[in-house]
C-alpha positions as CSV (number, residue, x, y, z in Angstrom):
1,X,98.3,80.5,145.2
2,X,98.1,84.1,146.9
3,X,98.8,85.6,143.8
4,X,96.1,83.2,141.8
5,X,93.5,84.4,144.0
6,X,94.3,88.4,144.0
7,X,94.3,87.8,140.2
8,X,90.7,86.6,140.5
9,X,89.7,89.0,142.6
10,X,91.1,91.8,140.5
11,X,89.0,90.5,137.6
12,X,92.1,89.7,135.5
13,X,91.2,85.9,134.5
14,X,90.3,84.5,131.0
15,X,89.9,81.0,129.5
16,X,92.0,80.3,126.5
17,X,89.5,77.5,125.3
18,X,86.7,78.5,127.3
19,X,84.1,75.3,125.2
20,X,85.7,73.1,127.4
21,X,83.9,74.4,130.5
22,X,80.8,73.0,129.3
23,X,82.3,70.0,130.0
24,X,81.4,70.8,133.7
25,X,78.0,69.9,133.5
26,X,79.3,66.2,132.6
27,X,80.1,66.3,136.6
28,X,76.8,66.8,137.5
29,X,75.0,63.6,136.6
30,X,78.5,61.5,137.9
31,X,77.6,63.2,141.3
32,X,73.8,62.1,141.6
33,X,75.3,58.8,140.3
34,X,78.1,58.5,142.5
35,X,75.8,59.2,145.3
36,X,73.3,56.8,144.1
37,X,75.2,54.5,144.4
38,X,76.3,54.7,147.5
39,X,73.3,54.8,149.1
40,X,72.6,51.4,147.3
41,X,74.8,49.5,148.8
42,X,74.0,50.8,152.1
43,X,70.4,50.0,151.4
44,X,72.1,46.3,150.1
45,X,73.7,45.9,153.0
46,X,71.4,46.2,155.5
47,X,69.0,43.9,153.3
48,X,71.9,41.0,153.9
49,X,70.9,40.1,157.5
50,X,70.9,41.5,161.1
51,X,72.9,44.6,161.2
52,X,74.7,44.1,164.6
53,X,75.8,40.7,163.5
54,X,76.9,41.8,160.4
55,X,78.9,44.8,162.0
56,X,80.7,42.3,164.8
57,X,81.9,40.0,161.6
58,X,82.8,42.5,159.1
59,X,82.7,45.7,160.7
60,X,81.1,49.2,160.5
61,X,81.7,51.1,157.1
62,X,83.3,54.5,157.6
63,X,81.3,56.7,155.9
64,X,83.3,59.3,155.6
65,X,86.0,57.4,153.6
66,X,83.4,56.8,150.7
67,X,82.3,60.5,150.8
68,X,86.1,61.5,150.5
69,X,86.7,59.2,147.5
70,X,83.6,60.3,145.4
71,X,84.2,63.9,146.1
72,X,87.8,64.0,145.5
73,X,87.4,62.1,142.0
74,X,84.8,65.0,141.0
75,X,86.7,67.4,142.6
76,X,90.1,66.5,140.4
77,X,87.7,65.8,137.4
78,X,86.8,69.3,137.6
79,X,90.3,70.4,138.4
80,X,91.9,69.0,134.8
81,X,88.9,70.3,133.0
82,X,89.7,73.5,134.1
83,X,93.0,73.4,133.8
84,X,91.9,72.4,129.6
85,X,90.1,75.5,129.4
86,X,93.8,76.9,129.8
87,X,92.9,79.6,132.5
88,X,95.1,82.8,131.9
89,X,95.9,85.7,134.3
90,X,98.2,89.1,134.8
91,X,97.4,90.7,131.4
92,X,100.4,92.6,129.9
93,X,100.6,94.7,126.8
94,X,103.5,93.7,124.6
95,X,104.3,95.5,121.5
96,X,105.1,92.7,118.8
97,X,106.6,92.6,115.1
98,X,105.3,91.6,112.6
99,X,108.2,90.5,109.5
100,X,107.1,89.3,106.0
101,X,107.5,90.1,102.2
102,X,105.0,91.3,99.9
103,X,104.0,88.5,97.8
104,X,101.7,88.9,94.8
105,X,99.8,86.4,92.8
106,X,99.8,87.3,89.0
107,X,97.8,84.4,87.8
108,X,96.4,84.0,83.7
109,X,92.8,83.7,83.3
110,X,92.6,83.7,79.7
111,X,91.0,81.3,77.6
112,X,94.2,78.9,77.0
113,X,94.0,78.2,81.2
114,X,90.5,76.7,80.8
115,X,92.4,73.3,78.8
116,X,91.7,70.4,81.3
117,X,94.8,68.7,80.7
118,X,95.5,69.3,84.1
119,X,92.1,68.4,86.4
120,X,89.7,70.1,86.2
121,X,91.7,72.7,84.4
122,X,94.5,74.8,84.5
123,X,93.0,77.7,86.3
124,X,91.0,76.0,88.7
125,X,93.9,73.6,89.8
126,X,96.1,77.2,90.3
127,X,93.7,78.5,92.6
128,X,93.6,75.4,94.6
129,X,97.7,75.2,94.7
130,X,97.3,79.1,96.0
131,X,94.7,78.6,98.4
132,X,96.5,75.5,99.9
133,X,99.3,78.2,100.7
134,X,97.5,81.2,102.2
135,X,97.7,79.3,105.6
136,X,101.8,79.3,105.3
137,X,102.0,83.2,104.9
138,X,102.7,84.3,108.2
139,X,103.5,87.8,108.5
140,X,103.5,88.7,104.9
141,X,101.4,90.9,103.1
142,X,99.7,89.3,99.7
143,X,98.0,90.8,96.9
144,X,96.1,88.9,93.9
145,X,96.7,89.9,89.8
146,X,94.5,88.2,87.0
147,X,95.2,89.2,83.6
148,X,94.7,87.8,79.8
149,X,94.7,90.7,77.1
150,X,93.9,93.3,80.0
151,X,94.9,92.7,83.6
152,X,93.3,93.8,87.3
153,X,93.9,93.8,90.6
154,X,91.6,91.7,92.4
155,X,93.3,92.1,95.8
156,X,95.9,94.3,96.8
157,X,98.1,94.0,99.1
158,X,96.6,92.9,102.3
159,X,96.7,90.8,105.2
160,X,93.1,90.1,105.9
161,X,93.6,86.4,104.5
162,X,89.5,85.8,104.6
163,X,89.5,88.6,102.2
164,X,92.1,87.3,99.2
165,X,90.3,83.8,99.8
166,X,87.2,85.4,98.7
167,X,88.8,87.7,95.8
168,X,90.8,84.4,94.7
169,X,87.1,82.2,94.7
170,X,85.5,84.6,92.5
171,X,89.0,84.8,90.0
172,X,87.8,83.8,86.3
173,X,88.3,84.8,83.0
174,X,85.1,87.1,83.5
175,X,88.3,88.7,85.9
176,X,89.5,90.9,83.3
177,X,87.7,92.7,80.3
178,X,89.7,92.2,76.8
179,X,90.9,88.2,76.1
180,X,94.3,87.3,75.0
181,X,97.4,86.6,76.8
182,X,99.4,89.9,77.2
183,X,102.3,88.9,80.2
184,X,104.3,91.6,79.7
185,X,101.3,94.2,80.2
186,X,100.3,92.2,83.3
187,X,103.7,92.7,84.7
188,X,104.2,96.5,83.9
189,X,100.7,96.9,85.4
190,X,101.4,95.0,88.6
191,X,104.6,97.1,89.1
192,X,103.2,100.4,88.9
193,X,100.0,99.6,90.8
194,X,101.0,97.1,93.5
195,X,104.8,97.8,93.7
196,X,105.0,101.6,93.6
197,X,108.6,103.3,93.5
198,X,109.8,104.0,96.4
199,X,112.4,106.5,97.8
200,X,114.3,104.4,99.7
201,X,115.7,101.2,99.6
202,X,112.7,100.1,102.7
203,X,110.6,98.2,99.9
204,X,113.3,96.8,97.8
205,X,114.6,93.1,98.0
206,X,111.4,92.4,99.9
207,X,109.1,91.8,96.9
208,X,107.9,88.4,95.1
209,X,105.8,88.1,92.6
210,X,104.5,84.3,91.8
211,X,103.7,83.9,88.2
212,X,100.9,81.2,87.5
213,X,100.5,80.8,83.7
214,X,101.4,78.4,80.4
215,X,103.5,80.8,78.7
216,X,101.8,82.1,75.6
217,X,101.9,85.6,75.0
218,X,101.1,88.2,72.4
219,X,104.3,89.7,71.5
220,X,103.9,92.7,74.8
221,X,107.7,92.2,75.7
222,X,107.7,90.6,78.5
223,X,112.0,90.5,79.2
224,X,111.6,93.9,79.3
225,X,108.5,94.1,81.1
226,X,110.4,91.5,84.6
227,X,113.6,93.8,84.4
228,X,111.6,96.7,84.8
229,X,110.4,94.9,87.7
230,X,113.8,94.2,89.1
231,X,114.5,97.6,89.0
232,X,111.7,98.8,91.5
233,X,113.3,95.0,93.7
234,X,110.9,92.7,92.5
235,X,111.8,88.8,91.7
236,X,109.6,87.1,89.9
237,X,109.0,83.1,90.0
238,X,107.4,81.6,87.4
239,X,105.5,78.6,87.7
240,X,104.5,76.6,83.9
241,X,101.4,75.0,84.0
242,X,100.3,72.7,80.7
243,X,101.0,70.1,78.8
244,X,103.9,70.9,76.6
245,X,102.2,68.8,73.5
246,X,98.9,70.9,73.6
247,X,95.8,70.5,74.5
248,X,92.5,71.3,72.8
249,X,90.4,73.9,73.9
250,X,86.2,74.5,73.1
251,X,85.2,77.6,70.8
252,X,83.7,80.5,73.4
253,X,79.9,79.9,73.2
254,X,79.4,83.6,74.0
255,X,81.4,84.9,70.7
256,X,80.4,83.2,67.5
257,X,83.4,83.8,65.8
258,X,85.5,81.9,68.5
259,X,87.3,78.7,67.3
260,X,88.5,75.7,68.6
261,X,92.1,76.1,69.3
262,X,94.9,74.3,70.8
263,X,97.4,75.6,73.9
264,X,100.8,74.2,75.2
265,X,102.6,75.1,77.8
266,X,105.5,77.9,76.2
267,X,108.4,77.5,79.2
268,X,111.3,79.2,77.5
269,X,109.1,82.6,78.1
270,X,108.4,81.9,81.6
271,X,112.3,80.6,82.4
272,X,113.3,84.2,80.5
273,X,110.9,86.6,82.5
274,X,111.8,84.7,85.7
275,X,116.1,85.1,84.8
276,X,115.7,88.7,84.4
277,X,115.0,89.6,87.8
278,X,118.0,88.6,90.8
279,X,117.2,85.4,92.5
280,X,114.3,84.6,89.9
281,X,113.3,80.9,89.3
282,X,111.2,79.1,87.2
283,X,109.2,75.9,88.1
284,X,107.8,74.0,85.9
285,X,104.8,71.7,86.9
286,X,103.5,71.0,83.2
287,X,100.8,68.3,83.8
288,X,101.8,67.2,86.9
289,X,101.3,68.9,90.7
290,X,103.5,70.7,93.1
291,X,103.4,71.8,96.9
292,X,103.5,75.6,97.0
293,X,103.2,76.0,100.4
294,X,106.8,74.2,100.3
295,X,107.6,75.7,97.4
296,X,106.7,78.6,99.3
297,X,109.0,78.1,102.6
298,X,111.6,77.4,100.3
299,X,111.8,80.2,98.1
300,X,110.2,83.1,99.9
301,X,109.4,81.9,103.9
302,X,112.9,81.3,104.6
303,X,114.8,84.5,102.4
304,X,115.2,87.8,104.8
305,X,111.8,89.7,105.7
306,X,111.5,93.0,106.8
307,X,109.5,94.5,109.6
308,X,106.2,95.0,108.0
309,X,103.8,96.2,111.2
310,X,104.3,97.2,115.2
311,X,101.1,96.0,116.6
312,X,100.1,95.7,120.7
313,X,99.0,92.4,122.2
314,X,98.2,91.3,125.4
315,X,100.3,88.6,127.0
316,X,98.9,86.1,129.6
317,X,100.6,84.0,132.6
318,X,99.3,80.1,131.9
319,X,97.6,79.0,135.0
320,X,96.4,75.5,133.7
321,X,99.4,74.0,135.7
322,X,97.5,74.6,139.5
323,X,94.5,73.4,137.7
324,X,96.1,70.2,136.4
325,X,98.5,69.5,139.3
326,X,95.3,70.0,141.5
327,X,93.3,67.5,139.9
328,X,95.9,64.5,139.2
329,X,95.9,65.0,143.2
330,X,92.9,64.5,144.1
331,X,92.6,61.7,142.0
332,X,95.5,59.9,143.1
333,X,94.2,60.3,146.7
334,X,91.4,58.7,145.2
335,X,93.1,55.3,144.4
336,X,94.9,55.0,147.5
337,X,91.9,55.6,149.5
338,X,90.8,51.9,150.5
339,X,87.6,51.7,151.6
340,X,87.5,50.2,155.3
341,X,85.8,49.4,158.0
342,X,86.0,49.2,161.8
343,X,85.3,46.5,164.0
344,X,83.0,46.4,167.1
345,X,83.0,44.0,169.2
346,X,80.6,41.6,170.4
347,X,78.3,42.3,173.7
């Protein structure tokens, strides 16, 4: 308890949850009530008959007990409030680690990933698998990739997660600047811009790329484009999104010579690129749906990480224990506090 209070005094006290202090003010209105009510029955009582009489048959209320009971109940109240504002003390800086991989979206925005054949559509339903998984990330760093004919980074690596949510809302085919479906560009680009060389072997074995697309591609060599990849320690998973039997797709409204055309999901492309780099896998979701936040502990969360950042925190000593020991007290006192009174004897 010493040591709580120099703590206090040396001005080293926080609340973890400090809402729950507003909760306080709850106590306030139970106190006027509490002594309301008291008074009342006093006020009851002497309406009941003489007062001596009544004190020689049933006695003289102590007081004192009923005050000890109400302010020991809003007392403890208070106490286990407290204590659920988790109070913290003793600061100390810590230097902690943070481990991850580098993990990098390269999802297609072309026109084939607008076919609804999975709801609404292809693209939307990837961005909603990837968003589901940002919140399993942990220490890693992530970067975002949208291509078609051309392909740009929308997020590099990062780990400001509010920051690749709001690059991954605003992904659409409007992403990139020439149509088409080029995967082996996409891949060669990604390399050399989000996967530089590096000197050392720091980098390598610690990189993922998650391929989000139906397949189709415009003869740009993809095979050679994911062992190129391997090469700088990249694996690649693919993931195959699309019916396999096609599905029909609206003529662009902005280009007049756009046609209606039809898209299936091409999986031997994605199995290949995905085989060409170590440890590579290929998923394929075709219509259907998929975790990839599992998908993600899986393949990449549980796989060795390397330190990524030194950063200092501060660390603080839980003192909600006092609080909460303090208050189940008082309240217990509370219940085993009988009210009673003393007898006086008749003149």
């Amino acid at each position: 308890m010493n040591e709580l209070l120099e703590s206090i005094a040396r001005g080293e006290w926080r609340f973890a949850n400090p809402r729950w202090l507003l909760a306080l003010w709850g106590l306030v209105p139970l106190a006027f009530g509490m002594i309301f009510m008291v008074y009342r029955s006093f006020r009851l009582e002497r309406q009941l008959g003489d007062q001596e009489l009544l004190e020689v048959n049933l006695g003289r209320a102590r007081v004192w007990n009923t005050w000890v009971r109400a302010g020991a109940v809003t007392i403890g109240l208070a106490c286990v409030i407290i204590a659920v504002a988790r109070p913290q003390s003793d600061p100390q800086e810590i230097e902690v680690e943070t481990q991850g991989r580098d993990v990098v979206f390269l999802v297609d925005v072309s026109r084939s990933m607008l076919a609804n054949d999975v709801a609404p559509n292809r693209l939307e339903r990837s961005k909603l698998w990837i968003n589901d998984l940002v919140d399993q990330l942990g220490g890693d760093r992530v970067g975002l990739v949208a291509y078609a004919g051309s392909s740009s980074v929308v997020c590099p690596l990062t780990s400001d997660r509010m920051f690749f949510r709001l690059a991954l809302e605003e992904l659409s085919p409007s992403s990139v600047l020439v149509g088409g479906t080029n995967i082996g560009d996409a891949i060669r680009r990604t390399t050399e811009l989000v996967f530089p060389e590096s000197g050392d072997e720091f980098n390598a074995g610690f990189r993922d790329l998650i391929l989000i697309s139906d397949g189709e591609d415009q003869e740009s060599l993809p095979i050679e484009a994911a062992r190129h990849a391997s090469e700088r320690g990249v694996r690649i998973i693919t993931i195959g999104i699309g019916s396999d039997k096609g599905a029909m797709i609206a003529a662009d409204r902005d280009n007049p010579r756009s046609n209606p055309v039809r898209s299936r999901l091409e999986s031997q492309t994605l199995r290949d690129i995905a085989r060409s780099t170590p440890g590579g896998v290929y998923l394929e979701v075709g219509t259907g749906t998929m975790d990839l936040a599992q998908i993600y502990t899986d393949l990449i969360g549980s796989v060795n990480q390397r330190k990524m950042d030194t950063a200092t925190s501060m660390r603080y000593t839980e003192r909600f224990p006092i609080f909460l020991g303090m208050g189940l007290v008082l309240i217990m006192i509370e219940l085993l506090i009988i009210p009673t009174r003393t007898r006086r004897s008749p003149a």
